[in-house]
MOPAC internal coordinates of N, CA, C and O (Angstrom, degrees):
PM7 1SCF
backbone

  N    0.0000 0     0.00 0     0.00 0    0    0    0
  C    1.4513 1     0.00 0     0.00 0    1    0    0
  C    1.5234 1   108.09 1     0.00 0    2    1    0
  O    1.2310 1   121.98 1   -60.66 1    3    2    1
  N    1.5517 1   113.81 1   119.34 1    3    2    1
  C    1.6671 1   102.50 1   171.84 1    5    3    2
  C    1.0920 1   103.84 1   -96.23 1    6    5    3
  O    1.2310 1   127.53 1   -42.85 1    7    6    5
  N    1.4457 1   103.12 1   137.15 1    7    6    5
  C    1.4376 1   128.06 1   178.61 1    9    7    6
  C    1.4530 1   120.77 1   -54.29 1   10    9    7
  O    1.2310 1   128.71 1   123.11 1   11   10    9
  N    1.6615 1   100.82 1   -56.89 1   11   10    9
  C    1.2606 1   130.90 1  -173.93 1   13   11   10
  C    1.4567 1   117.27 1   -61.44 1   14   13   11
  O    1.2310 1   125.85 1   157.60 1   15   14   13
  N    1.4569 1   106.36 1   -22.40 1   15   14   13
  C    1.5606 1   119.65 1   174.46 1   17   15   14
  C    1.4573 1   118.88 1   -65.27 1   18   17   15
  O    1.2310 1   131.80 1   138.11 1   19   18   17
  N    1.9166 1    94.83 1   -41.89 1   19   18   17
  C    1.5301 1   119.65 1  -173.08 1   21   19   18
  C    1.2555 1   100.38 1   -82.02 1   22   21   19
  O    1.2310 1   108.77 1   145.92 1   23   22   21
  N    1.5665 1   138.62 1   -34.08 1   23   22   21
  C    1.4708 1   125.86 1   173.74 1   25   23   22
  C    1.4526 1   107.82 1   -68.78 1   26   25   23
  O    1.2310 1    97.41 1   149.34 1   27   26   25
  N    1.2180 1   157.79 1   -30.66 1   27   26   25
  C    1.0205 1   168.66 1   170.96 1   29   27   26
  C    1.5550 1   119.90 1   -52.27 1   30   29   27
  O    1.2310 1   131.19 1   121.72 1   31   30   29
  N    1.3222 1    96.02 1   -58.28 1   31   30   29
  C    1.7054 1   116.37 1   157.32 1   33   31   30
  C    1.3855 1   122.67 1   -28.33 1   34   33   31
  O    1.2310 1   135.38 1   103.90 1   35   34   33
  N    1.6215 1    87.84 1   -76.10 1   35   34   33
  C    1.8879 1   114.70 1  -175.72 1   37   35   34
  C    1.1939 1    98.43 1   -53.32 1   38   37   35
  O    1.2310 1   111.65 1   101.44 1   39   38   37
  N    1.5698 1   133.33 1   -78.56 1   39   38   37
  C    1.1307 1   136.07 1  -176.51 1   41   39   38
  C    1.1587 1   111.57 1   -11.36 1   42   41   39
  O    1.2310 1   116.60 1   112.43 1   43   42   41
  N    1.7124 1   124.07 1   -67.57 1   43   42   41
  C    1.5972 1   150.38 1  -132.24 1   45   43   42
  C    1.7834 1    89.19 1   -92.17 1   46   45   43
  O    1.2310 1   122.34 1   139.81 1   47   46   45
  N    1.3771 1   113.13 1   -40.19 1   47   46   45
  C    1.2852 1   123.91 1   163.19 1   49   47   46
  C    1.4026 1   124.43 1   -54.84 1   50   49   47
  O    1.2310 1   123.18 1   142.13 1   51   50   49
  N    1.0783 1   111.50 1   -37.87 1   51   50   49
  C    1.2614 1   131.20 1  -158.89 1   53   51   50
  C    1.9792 1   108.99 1  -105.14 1   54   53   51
  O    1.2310 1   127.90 1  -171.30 1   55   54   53
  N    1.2409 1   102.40 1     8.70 1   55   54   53
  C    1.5176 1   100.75 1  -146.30 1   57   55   54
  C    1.2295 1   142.07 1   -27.77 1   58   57   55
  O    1.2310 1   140.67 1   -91.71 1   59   58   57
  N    1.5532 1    77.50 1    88.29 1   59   58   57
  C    1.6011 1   104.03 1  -165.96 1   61   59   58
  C    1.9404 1    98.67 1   -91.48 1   62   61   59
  O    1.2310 1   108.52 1   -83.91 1   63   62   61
  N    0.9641 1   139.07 1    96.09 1   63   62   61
  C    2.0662 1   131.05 1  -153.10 1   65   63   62
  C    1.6475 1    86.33 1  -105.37 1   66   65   63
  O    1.2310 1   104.17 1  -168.64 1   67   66   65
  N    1.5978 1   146.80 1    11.36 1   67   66   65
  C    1.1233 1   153.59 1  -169.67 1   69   67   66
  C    1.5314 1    99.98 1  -101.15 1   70   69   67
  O    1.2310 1   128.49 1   -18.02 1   71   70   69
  N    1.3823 1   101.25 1   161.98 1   71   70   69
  C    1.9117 1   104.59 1  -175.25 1   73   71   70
  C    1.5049 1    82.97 1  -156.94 1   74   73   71
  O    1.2310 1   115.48 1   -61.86 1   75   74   73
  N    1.5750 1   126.18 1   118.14 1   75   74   73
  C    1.4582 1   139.29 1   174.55 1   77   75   74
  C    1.5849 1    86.45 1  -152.59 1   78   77   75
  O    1.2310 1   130.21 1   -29.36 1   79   78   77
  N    1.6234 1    97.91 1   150.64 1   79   78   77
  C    1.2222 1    95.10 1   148.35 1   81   79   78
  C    1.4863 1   158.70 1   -81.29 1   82   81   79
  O    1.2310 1   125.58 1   168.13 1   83   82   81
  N    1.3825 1   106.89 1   -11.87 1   83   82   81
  C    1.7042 1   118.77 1   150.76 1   85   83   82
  C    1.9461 1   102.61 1   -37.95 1   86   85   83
  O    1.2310 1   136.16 1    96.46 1   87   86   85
  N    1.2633 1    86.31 1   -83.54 1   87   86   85
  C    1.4790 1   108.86 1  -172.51 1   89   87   86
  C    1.9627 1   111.74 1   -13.41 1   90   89   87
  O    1.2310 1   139.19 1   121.55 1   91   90   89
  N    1.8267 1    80.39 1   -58.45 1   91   90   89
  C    1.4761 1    81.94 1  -164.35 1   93   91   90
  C    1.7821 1   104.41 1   -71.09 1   94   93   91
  O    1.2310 1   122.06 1   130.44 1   95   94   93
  N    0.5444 1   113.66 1   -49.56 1   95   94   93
  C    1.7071 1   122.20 1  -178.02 1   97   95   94
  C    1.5918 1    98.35 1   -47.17 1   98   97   95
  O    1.2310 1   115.05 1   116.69 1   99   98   97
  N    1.4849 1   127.00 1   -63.31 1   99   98   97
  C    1.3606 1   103.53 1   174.68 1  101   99   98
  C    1.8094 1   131.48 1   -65.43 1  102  101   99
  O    1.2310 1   131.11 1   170.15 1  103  102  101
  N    1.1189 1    96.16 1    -9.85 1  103  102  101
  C    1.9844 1   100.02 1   159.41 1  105  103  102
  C    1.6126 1   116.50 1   -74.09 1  106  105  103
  O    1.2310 1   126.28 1   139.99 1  107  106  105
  N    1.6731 1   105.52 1   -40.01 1  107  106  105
  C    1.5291 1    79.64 1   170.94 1  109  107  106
  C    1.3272 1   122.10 1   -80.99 1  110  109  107
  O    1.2310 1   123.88 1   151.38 1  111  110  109
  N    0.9439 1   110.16 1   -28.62 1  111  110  109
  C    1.8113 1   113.77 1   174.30 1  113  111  110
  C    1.3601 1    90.21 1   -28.07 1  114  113  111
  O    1.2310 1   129.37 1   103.24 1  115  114  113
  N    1.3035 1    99.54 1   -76.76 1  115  114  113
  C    1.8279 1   122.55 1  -155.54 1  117  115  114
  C    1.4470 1    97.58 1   -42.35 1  118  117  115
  O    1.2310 1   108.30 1   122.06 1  119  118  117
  N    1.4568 1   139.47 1   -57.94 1  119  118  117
  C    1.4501 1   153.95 1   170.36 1  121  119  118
  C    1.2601 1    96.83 1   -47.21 1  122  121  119
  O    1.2310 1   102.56 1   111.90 1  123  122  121
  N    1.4464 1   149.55 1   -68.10 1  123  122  121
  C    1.4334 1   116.40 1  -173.85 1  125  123  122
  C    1.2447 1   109.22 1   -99.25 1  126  125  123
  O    1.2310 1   109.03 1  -146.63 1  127  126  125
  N    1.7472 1   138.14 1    33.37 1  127  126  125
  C    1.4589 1   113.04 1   135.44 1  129  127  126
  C    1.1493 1   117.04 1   -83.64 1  130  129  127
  O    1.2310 1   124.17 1   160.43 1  131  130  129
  N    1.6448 1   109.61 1   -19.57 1  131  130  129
  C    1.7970 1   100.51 1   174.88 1  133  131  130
  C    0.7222 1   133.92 1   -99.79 1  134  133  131
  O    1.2310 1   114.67 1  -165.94 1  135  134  133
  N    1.7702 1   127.71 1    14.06 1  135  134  133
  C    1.3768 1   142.55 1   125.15 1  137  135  134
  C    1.7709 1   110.68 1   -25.67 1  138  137  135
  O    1.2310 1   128.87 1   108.39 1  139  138  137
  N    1.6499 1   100.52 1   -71.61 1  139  138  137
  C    1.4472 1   109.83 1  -143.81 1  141  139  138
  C    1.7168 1    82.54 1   -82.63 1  142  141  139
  O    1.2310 1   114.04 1   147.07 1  143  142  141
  N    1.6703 1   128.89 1   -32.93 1  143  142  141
  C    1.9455 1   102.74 1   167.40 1  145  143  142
  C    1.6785 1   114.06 1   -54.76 1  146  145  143
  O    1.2310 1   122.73 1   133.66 1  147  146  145
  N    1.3434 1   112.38 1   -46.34 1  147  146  145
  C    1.8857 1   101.12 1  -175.40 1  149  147  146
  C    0.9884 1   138.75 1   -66.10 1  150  149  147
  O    1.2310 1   129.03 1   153.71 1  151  150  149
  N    1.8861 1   100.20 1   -26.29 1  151  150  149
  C    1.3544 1    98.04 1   164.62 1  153  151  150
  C    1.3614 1   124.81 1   -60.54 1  154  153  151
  O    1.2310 1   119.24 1   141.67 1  155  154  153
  N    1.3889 1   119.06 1   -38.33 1  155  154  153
  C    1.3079 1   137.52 1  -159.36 1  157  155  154
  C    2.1925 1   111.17 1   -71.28 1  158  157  155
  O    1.2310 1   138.95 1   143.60 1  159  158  157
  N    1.9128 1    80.87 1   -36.40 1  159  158  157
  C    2.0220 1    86.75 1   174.44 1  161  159  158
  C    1.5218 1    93.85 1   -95.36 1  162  161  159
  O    1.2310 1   109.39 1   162.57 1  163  162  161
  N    1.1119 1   137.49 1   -17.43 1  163  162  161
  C    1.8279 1   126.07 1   164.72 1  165  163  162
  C    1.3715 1    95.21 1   -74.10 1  166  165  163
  O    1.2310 1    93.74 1   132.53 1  167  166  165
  N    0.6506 1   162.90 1   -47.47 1  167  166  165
  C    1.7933 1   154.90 1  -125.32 1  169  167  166
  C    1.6747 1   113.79 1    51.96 1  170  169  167
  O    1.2310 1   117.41 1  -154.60 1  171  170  169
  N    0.9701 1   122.54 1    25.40 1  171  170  169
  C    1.5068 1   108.93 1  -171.01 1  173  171  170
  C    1.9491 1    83.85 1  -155.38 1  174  173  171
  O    1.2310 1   135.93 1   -15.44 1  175  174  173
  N    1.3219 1    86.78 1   164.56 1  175  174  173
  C    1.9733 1   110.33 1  -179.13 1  177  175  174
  C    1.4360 1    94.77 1   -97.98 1  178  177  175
  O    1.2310 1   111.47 1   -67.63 1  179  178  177
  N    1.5204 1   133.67 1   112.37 1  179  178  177
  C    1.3227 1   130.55 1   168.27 1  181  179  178
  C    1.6074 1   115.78 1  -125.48 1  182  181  179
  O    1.2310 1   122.26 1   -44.06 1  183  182  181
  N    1.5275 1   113.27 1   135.94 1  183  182  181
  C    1.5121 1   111.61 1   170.31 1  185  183  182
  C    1.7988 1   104.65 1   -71.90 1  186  185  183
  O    1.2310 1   137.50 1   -61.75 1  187  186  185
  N    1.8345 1    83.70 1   118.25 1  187  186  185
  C    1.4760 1    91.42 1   169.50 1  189  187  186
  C    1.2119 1   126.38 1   -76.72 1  190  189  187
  O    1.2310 1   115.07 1   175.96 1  191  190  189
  N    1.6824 1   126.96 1    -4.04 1  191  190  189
  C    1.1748 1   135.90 1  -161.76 1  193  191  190
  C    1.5830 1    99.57 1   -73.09 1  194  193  191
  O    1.2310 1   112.95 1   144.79 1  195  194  193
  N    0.9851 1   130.93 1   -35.21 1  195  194  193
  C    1.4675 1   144.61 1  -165.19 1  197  195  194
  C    1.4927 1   101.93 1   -64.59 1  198  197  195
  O    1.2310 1   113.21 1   -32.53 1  199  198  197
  N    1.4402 1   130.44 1   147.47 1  199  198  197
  C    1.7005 1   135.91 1  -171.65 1  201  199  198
  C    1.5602 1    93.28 1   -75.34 1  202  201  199
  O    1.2310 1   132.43 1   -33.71 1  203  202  201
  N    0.8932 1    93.59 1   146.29 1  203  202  201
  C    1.9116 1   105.22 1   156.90 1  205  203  202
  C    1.2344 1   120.64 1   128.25 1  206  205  203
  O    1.2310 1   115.76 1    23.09 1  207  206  205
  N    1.1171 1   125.66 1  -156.91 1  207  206  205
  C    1.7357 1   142.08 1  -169.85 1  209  207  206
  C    1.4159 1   111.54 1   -43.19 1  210  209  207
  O    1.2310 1   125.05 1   137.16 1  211  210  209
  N    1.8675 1   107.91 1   -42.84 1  211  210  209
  C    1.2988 1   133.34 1  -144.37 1  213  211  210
  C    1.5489 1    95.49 1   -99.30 1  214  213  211
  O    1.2310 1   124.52 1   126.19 1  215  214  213
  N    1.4506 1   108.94 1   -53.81 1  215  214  213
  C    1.7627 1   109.84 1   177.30 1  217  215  214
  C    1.5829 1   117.03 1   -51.15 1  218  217  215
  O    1.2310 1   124.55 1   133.15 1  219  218  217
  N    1.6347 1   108.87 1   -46.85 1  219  218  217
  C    1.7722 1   138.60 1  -158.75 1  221  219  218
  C    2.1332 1    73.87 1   -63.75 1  222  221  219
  O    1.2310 1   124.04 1   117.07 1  223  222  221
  N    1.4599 1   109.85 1   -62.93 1  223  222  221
  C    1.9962 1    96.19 1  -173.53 1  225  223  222
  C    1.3901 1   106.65 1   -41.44 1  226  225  223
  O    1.2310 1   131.31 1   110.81 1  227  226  225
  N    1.9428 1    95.77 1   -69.19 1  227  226  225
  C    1.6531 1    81.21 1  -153.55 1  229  227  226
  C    1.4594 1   119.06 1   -67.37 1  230  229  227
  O    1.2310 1   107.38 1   176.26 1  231  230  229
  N    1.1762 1   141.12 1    -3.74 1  231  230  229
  C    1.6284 1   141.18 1   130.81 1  233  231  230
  C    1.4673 1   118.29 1     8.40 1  234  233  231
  O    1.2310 1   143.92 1    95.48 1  235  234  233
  N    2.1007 1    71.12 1   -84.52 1  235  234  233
  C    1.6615 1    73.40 1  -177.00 1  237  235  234
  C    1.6073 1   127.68 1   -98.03 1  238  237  235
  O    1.2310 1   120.25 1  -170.34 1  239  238  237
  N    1.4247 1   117.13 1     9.66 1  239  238  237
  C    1.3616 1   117.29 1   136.59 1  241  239  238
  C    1.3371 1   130.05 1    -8.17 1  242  241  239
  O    1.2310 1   135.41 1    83.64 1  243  242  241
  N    1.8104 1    87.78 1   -96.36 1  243  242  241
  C    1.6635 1   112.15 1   157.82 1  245  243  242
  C    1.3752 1   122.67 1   -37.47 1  246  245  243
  O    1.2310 1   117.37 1   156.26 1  247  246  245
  N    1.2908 1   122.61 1   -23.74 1  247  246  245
  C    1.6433 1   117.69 1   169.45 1  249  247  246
  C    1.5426 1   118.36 1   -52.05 1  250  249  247
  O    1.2310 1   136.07 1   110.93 1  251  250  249
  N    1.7185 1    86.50 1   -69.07 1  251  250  249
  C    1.1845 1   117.90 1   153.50 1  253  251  250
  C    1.5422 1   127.00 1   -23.76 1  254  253  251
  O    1.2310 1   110.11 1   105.25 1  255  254  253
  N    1.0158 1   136.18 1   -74.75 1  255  254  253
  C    1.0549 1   146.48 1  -161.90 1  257  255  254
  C    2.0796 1   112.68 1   -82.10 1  258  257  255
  O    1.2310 1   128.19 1   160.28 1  259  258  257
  N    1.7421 1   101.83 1   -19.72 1  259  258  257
  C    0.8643 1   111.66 1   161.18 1  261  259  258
  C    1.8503 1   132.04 1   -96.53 1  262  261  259
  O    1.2310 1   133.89 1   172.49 1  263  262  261
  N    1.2967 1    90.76 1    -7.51 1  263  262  261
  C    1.3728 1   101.38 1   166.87 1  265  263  262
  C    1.9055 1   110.52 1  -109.23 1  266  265  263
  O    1.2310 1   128.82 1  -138.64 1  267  266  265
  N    1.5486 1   100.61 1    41.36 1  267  266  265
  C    1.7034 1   107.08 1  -178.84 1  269  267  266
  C    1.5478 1   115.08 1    33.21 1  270  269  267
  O    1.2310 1   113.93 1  -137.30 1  271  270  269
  N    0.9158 1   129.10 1    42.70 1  271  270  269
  C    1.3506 1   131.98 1  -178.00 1  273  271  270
  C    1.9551 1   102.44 1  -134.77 1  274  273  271
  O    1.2310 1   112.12 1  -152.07 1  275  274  273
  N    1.3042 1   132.47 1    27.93 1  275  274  273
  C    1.6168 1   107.84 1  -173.03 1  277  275  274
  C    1.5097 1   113.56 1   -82.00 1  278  277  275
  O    1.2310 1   123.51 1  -173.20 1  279  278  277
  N    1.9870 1   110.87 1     6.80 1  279  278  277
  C    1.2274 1    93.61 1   171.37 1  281  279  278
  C    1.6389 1   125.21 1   -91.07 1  282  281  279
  O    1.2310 1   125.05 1  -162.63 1  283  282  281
  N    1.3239 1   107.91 1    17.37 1  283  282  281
  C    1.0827 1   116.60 1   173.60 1  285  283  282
  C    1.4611 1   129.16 1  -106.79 1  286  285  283
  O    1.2310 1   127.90 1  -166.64 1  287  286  285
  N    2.0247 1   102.39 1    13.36 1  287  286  285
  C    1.3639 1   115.96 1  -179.45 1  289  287  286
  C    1.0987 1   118.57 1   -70.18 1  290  289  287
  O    1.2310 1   119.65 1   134.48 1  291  290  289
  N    1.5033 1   118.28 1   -45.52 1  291  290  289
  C    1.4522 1   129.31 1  -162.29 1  293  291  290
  C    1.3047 1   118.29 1   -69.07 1  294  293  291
  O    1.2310 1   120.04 1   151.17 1  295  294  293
  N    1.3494 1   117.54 1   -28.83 1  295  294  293
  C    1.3259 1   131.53 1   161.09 1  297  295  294
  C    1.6009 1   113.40 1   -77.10 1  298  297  295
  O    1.2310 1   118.28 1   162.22 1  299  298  297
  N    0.7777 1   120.89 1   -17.78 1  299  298  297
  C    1.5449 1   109.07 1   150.20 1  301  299  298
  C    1.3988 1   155.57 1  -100.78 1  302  301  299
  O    1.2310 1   139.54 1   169.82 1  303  302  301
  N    1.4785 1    79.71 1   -10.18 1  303  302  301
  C    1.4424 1   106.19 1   175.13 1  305  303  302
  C    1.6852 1   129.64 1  -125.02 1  306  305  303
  O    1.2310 1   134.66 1  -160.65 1  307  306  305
  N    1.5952 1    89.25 1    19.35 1  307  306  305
  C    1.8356 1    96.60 1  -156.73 1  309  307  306
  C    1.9615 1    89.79 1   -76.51 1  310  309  307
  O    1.2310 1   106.91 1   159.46 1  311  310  309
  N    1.4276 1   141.98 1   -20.54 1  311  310  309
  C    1.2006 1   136.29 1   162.06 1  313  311  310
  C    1.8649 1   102.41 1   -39.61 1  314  313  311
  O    1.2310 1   121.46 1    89.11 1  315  314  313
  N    1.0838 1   114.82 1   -90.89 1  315  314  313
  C    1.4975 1   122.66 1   165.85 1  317  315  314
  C    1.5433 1   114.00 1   -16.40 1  318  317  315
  O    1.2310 1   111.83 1   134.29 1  319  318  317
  N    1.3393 1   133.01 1   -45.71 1  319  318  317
  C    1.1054 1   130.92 1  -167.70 1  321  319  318
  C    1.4460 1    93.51 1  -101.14 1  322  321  319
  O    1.2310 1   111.82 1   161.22 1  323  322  321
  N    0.8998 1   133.02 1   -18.78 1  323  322  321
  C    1.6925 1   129.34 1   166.71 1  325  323  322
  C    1.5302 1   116.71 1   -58.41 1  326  325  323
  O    1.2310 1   130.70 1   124.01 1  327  326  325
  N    1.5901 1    96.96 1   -55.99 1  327  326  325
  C    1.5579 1   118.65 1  -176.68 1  329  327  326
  C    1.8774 1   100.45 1   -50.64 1  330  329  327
  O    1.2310 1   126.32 1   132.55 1  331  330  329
  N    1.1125 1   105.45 1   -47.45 1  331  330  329
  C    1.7575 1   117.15 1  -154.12 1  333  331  330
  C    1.4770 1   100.78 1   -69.40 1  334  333  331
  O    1.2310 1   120.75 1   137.98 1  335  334  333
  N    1.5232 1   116.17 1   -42.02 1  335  334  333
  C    0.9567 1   132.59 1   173.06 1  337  335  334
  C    1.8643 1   120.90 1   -60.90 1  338  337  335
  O    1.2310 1   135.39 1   111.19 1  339  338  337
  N    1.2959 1    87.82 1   -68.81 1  339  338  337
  C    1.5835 1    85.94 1   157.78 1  341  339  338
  C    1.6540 1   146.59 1   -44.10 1  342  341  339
  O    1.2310 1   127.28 1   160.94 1  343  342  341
  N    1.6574 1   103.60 1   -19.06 1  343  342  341
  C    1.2807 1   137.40 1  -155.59 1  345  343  342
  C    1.8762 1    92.03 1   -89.13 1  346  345  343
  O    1.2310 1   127.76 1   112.97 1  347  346  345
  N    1.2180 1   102.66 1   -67.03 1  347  346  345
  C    1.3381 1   127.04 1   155.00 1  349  347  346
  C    1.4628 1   138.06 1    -5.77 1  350  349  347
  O    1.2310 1   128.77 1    99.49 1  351  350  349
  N    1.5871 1   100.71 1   -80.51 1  351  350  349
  C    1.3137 1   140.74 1  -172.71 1  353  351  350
  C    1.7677 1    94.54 1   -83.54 1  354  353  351
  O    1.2310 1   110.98 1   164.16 1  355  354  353
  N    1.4460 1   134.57 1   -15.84 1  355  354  353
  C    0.8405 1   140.14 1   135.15 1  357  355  354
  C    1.4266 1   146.56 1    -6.87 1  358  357  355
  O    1.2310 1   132.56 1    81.11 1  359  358  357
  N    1.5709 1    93.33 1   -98.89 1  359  358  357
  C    1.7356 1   151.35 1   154.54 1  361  359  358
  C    1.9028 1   100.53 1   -32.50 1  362  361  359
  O    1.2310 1   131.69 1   120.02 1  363  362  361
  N    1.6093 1    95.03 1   -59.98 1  363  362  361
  C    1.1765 1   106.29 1  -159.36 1  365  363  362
  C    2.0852 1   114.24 1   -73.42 1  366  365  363
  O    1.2310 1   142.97 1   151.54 1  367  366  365
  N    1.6787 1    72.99 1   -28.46 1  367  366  365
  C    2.1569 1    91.37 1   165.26 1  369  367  366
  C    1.4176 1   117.57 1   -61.50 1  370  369  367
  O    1.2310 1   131.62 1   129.05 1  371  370  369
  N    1.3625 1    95.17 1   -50.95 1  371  370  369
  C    1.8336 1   109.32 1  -176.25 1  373  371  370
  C    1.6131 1    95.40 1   -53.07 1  374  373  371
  O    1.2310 1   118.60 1    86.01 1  375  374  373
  N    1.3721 1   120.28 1   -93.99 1  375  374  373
  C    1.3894 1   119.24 1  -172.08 1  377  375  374
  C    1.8981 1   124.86 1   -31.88 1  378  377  375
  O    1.2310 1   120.22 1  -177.73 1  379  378  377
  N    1.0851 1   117.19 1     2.27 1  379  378  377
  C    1.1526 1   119.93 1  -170.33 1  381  379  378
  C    1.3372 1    91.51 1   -89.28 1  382  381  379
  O    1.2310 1   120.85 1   118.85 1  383  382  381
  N    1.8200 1   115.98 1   -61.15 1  383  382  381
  C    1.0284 1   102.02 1  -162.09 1  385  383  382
  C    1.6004 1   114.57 1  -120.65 1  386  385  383
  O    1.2310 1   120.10 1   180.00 1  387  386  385

């Protein structure tokens, strides 16, 4: 997972166009607690750096979570976290057998 991809992201997400060091230190914070929340409502550990379904959440996670509001994610986004989950739990059927 590059990090540096995901600080870049958030930021651009976040449009935050400033570079301090406060700043930056509280984005990564923010980037690996909302790593270790999505994995935990996906059920699985995924690099968010990668385009798609999975990056477009944790995005706006981090919106979320940076605009003190992430308890109001799940209710908006629990379709998305269903899908991801499902996507998964899938993937994870096929390879078994």
């Amino acid at each position: 997972m590059d990090n540096d991809i995901l600080f870049q992201l958030v930021k651009d997400k976040l449009v935050i166009t400033w570079s301090d060091e406060d700043t930056d230190r509280k984005i990564k914070d923010l980037i690996e607690d909302a790593k270790a929340a999505l994995n935990h409502k996906l059920g699985i550990k995924l690099d968010y750096s990668v385009a798609g379904q999975e990056r477009r959440l944790f995005l706006n996670y981090c919106l979320y979570m940076y605009n003190n509001c992430e308890n109001e994610f799940d209710n908006n986004y629990l379709n998305e976290i269903y899908q991801i989950r499902h996507k998964y739990e899938v993937l994870n059927y096929e390879q078994k057998i």
